[in-house]
BATIVEX-725950 format. One line per field, with one value per atom (N, C-alpha, C): x, z negated, y; residue number from 1. Coordinates in nm, 2 decimals, m for minus. Atoms other than C-alpha are relative to their C-alpha. Layout:
N
X	X ... $
Z	Z ... $
Y	Y ... $
kese	NUM ... $
// end
This chain:
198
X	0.09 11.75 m0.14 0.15 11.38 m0.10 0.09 11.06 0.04 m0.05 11.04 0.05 m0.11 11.32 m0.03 m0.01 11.25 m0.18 0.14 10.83 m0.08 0.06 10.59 m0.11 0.11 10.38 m0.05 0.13 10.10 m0.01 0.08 9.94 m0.10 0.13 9.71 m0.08 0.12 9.40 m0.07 0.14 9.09 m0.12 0.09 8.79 m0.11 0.04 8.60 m0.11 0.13 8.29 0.01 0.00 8.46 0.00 0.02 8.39 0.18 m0.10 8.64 0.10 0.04 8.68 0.11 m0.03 8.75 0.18 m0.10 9.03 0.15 m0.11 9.22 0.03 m0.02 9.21 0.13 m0.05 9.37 0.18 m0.16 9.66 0.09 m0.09 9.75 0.00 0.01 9.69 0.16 m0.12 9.95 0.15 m0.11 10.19 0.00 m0.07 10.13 m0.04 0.04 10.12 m0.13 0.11 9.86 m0.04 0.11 9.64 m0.01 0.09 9.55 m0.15 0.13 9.18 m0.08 0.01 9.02 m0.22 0.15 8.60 m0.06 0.04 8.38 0.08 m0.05 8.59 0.14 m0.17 8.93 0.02 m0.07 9.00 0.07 m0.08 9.24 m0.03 0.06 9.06 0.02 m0.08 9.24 0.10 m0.10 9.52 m0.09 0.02 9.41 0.11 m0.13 9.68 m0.07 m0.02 9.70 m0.07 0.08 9.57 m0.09 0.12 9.34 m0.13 0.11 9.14 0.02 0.01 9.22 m0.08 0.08 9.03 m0.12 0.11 8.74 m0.01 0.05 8.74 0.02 m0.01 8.87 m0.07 0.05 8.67 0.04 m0.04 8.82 m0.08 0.02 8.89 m0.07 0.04 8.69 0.08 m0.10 8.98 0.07 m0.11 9.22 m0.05 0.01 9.01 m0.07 0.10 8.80 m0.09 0.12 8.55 m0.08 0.08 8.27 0.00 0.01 8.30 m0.11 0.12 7.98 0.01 m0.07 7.97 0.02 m0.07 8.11 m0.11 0.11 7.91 m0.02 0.03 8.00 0.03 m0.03 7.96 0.12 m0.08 8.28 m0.03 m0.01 8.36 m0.04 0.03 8.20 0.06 m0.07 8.33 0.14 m0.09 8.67 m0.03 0.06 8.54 0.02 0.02 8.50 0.10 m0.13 8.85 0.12 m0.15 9.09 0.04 m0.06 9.31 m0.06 0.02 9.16 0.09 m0.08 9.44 0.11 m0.12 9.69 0.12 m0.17 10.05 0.04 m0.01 10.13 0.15 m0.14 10.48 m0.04 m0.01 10.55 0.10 m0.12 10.75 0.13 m0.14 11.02 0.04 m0.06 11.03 0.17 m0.07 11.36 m0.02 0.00 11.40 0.00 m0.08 11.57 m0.16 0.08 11.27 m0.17 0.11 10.99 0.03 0.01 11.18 m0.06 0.06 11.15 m0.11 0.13 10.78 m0.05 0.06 10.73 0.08 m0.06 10.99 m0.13 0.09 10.77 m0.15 0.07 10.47 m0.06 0.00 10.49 m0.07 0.05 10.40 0.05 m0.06 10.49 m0.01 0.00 10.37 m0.10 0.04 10.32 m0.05 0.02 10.13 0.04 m0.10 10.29 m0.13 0.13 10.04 0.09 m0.05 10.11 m0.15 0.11 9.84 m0.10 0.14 9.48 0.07 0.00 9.62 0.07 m0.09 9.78 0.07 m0.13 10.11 0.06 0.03 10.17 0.06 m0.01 10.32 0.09 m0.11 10.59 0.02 0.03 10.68 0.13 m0.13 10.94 0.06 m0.05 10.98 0.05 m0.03 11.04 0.15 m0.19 11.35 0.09 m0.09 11.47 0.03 m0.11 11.49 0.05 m0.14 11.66 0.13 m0.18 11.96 0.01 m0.03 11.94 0.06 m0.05 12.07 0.13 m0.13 12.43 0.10 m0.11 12.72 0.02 m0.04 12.81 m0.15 0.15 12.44 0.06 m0.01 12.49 0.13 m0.09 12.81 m0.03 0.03 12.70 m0.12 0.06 12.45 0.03 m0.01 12.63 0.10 m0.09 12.89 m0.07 0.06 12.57 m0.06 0.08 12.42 0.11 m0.14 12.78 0.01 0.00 12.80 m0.09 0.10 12.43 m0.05 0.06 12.42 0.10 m0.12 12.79 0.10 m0.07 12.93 0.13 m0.18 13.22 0.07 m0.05 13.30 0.13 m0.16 13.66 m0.07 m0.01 13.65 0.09 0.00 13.61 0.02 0.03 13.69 m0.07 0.07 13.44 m0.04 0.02 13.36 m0.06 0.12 13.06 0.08 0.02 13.10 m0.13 0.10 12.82 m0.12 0.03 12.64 0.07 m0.07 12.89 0.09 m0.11 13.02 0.13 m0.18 13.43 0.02 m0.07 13.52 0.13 m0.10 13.87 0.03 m0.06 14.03 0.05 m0.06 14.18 m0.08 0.05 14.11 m0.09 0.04 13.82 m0.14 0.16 13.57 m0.12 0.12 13.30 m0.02 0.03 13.31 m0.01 0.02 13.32 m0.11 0.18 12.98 m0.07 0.09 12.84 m0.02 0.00 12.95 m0.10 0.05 12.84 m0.17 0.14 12.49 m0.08 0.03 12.46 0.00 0.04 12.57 m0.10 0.13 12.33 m0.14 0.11 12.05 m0.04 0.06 12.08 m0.05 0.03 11.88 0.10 m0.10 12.10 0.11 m0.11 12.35 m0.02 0.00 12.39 0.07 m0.12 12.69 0.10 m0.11 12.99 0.11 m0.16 13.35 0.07 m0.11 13.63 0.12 m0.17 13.96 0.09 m0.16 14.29 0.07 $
Z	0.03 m9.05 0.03 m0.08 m8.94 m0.11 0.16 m9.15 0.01 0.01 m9.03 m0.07 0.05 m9.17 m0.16 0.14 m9.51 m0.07 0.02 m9.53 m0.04 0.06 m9.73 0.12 m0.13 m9.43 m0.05 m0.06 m9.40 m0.08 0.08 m9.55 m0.14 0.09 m9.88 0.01 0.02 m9.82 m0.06 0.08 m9.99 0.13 m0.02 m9.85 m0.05 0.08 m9.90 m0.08 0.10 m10.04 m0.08 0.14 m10.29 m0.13 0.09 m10.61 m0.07 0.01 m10.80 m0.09 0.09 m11.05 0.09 m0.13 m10.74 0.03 m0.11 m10.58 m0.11 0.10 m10.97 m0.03 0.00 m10.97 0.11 m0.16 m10.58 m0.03 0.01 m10.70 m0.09 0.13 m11.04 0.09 m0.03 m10.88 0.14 m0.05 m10.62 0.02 0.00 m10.77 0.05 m0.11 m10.57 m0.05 0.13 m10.70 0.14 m0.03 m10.39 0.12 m0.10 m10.09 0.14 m0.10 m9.75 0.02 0.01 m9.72 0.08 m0.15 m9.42 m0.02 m0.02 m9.30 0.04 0.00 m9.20 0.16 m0.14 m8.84 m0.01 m0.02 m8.98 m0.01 m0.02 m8.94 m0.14 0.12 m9.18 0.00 0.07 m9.38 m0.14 0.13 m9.70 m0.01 0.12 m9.94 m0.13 0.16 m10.31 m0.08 0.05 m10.54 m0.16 0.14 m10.93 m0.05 0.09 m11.05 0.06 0.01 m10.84 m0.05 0.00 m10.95 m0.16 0.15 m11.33 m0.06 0.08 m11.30 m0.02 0.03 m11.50 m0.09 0.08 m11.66 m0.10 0.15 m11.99 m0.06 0.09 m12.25 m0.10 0.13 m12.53 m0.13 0.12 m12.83 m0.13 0.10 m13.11 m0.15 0.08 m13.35 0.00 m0.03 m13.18 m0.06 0.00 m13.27 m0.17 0.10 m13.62 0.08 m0.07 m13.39 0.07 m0.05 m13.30 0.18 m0.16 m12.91 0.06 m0.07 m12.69 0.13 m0.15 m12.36 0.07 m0.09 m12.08 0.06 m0.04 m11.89 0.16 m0.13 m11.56 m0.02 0.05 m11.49 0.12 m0.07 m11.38 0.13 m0.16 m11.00 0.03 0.04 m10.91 0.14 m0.12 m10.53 0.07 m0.12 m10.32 0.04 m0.07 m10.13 m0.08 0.09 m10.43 m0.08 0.06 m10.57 0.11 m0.06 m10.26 0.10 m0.07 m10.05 0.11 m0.14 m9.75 0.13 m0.07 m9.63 0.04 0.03 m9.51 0.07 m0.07 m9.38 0.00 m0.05 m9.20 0.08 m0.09 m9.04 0.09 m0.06 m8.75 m0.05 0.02 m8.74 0.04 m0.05 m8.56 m0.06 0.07 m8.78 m0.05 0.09 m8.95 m0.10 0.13 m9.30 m0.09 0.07 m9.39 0.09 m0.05 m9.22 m0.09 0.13 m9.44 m0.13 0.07 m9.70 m0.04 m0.02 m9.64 0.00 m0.01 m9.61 m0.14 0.15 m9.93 m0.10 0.12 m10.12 0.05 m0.02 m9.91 m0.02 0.05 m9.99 m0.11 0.15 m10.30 m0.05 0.04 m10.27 0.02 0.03 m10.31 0.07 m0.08 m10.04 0.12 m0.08 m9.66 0.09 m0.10 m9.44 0.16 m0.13 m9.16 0.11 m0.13 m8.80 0.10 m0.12 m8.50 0.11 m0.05 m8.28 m0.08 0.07 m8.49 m0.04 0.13 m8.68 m0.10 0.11 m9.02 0.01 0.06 m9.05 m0.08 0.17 m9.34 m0.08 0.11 m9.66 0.01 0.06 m9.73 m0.12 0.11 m10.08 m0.04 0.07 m10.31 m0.03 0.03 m10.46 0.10 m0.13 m10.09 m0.02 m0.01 m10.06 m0.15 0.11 m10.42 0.01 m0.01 m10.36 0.06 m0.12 m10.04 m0.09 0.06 m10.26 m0.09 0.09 m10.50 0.01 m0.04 m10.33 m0.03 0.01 m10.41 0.09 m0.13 m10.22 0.06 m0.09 m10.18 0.09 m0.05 m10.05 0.12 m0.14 m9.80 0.07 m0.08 m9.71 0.07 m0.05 m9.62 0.10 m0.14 m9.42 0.09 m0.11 m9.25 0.13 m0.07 m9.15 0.10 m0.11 m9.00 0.10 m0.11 m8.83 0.11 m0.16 m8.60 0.07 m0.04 m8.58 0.09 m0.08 m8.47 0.15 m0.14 m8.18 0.00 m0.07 m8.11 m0.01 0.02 m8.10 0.05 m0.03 m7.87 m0.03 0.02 m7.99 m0.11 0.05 m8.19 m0.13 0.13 m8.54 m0.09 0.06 m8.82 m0.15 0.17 m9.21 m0.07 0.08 m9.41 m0.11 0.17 m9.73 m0.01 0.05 m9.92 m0.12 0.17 m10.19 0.02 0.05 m10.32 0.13 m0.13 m9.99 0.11 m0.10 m9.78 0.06 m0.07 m9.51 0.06 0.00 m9.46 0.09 m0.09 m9.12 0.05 m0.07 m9.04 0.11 m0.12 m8.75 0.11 m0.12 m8.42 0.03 m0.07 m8.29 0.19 m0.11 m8.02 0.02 0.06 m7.97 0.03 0.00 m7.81 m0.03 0.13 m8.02 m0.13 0.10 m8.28 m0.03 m0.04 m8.18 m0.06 0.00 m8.12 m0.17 0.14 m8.51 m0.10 0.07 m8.65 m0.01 m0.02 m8.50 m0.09 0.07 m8.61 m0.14 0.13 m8.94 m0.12 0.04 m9.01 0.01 m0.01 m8.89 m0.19 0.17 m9.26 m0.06 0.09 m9.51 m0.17 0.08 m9.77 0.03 m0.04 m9.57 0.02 0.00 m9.60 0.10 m0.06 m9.43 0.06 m0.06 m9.21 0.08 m0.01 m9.22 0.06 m0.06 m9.02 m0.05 m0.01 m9.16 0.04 m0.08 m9.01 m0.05 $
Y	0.11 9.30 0.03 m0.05 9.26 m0.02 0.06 9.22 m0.15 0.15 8.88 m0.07 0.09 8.76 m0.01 m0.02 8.85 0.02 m0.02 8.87 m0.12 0.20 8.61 m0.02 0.05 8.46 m0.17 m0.11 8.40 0.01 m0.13 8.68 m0.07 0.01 8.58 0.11 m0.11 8.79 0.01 m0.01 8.89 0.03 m0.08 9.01 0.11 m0.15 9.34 m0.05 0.06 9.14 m0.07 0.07 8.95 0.08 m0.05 8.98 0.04 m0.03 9.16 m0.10 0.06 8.92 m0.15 0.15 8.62 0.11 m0.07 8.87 m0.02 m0.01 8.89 m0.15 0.12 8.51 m0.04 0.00 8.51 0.04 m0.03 8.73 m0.04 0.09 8.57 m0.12 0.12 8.24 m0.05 m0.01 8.35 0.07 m0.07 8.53 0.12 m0.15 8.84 0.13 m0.11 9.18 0.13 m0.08 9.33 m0.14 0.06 9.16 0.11 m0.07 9.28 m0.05 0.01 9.31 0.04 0.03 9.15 0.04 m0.02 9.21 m0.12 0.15 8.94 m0.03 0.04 8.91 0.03 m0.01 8.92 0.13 m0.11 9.26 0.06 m0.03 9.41 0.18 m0.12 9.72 0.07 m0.06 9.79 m0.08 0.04 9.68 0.00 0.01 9.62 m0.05 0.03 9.60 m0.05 0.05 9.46 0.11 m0.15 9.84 0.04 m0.03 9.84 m0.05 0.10 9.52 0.00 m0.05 9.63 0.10 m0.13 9.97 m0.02 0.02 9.92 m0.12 0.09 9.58 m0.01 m0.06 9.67 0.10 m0.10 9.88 0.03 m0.03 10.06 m0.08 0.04 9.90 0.01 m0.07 10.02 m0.02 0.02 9.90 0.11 m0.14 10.16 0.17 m0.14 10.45 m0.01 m0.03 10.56 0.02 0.00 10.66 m0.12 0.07 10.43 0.01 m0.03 10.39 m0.09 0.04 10.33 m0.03 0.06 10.17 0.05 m0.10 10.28 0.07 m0.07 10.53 0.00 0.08 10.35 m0.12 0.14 10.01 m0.02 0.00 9.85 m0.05 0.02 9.79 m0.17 0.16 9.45 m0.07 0.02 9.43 0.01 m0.05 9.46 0.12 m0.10 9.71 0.14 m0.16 9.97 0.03 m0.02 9.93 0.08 m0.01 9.89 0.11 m0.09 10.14 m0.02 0.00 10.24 0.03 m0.06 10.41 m0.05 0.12 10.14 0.05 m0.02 10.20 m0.19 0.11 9.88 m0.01 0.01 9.74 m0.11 0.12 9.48 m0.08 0.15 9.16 0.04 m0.06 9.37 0.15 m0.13 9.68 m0.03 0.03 9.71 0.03 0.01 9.66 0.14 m0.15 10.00 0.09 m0.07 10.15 m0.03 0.03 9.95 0.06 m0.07 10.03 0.17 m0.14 10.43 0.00 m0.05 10.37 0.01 0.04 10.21 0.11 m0.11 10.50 0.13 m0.09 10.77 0.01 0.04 10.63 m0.02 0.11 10.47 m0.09 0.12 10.16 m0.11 0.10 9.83 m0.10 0.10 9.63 0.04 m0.07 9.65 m0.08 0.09 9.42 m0.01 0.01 9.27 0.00 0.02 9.29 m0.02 0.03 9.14 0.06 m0.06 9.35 0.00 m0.04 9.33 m0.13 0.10 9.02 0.06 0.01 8.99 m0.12 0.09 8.81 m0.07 m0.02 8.88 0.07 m0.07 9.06 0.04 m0.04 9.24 0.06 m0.08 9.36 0.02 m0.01 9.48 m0.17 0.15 9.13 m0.07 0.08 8.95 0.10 m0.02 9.22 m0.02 m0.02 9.21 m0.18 0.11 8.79 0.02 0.00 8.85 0.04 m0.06 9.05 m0.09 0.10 8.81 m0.12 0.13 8.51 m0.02 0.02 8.39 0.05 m0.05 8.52 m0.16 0.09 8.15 m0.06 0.04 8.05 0.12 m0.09 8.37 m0.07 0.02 8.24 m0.11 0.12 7.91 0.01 m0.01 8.05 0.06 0.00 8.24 m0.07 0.11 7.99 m0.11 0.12 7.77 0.12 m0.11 8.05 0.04 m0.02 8.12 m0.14 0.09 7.75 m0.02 0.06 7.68 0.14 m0.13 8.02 0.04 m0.05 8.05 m0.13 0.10 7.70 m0.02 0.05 7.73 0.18 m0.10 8.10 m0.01 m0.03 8.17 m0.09 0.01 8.02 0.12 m0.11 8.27 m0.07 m0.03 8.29 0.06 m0.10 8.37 0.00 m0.01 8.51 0.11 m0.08 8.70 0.04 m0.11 8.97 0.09 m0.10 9.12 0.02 0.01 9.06 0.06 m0.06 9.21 m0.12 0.08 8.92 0.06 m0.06 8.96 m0.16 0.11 8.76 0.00 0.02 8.69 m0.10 0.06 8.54 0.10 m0.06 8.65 0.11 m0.09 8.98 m0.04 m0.02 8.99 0.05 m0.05 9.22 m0.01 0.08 9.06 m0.06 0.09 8.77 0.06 m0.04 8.99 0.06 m0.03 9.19 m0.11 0.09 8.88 m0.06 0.03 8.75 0.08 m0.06 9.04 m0.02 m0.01 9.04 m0.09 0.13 8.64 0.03 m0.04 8.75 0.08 m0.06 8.99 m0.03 0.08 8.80 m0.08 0.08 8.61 0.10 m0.09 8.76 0.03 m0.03 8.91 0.03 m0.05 9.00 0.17 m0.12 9.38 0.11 m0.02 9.43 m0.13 0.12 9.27 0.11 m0.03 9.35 m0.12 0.11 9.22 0.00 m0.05 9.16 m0.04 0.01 9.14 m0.01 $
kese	1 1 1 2 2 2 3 3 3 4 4 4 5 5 5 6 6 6 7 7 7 8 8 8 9 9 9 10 10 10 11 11 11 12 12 12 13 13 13 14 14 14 15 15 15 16 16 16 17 17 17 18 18 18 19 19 19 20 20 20 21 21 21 22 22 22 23 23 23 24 24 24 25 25 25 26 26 26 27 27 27 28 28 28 29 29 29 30 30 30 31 31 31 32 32 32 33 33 33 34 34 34 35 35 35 36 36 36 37 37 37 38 38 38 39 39 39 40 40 40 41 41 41 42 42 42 43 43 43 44 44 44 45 45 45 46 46 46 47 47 47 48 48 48 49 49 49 50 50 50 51 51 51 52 52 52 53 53 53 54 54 54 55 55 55 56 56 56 57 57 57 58 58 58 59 59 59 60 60 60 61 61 61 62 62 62 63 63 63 64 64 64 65 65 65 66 66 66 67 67 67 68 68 68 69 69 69 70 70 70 71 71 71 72 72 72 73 73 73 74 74 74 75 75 75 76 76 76 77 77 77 78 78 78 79 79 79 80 80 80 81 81 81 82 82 82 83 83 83 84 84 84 85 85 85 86 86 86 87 87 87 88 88 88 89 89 89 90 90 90 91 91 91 92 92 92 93 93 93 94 94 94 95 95 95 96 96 96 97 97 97 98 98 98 99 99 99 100 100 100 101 101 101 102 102 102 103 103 103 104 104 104 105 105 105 106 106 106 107 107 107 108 108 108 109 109 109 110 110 110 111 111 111 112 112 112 113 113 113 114 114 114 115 115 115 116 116 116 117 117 117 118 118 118 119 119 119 120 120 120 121 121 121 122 122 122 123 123 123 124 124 124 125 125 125 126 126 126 127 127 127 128 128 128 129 129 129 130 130 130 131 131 131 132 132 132 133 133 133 134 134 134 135 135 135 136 136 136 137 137 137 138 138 138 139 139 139 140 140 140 141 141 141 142 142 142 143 143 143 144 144 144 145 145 145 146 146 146 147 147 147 148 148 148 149 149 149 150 150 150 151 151 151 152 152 152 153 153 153 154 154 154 155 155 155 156 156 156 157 157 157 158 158 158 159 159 159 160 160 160 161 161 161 162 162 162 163 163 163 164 164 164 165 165 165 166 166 166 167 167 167 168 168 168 169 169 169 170 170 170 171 171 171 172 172 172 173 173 173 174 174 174 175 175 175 176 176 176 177 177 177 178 178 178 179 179 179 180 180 180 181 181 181 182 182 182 183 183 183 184 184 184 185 185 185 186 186 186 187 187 187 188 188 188 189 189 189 190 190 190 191 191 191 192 192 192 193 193 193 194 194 194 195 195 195 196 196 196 197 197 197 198 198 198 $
// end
């Protein structure tokens, strides 16, 4: 499976000169838990994520402690710019999946912007693949039954059935229709796997 298939497009950005304040509205407002973070000509120059646009705006409670606590001795971050990751790890539209993943486990992070040369595309995150596995086996199966239909129309007729995201095609032995099935099959998001049975 490819980013594409499974990536939130187009990208929600920020910019480095927004206030920090504008960027935590941007992400609550759209559900997203980080941003890529574009310059005044588009260019894509950081990530900022949820912890980064949190460091600073809270001041200890003076409930929490007996001690009297005095203000902070920095003032918090007022820009984009002075929060977010400069250091970006980026995928294409044609990465595979199992390959983003590994960036984001070696990494450790949670979301990877998609680029098609010096643009942004857009997002990829944990959440995009955890709905992808989430979908119904019967939802997967119904897609993949239109997806053979609508890009293999006069090919064999197949039986199919989803467990757990794993498609299970029966019919007549043949194994370039069978390639071909497979490939189709996999194209759906949520499909993990594809077995033939006989």
């Amino acid at each position: 499976m490819l980013v594409r298939e499974v990536m939130s497009s187009p990208a929600i950005t920020v910019r480095r000169t927004d206030p920090v304040r504008q960027a935590i509205r941007s992400l609550h407002d759209h559900d997203i838990t980080a941003a890529p973070v574009t310059d005044d000509t588009d260019h894509l120059v950081g990530v900022v994520s949820e912890l980064d646009l949190l460091r600073g705006e809270f001041e200890p409670d003076p409930r929490a402690s007996l001690r009297p606590v005095g203000p902070s001795a920095e003032p918090p971050p007022r820009r984009v710019m002075e929060v977010m990751t400069r250091e970006i790890v980026t995928v294409t539209e044609t990465t595979d999946v199992t390959k983003a993943i590994a960036l984001m486990v070696g990494e450790r992070i949670k979301s990877l912007p998609v680029v098609r040369g010096d643009r942004i595309v857009g997002m990829l995150s944990r959440r995009d693949l955890m709905a992808m596995l989430a979908r119904s086996d019967e939802r997967l199966r119904t897609d993949v039954i239109a997806a053979l239909r609508e890009h293999y129309p006069f090919g064999p007729s197949w039986d199919v059935a989803v467990r757990d995201g794993v498609a299970q095609l029966s019919g007549p032995p043949h194994e370039h229709a069978d390639h071909i099935a497979d490939v189709l099959a996999r194209t759906v998001p949520g499909i993990i796997r594809v077995r033939h049975l006989r």
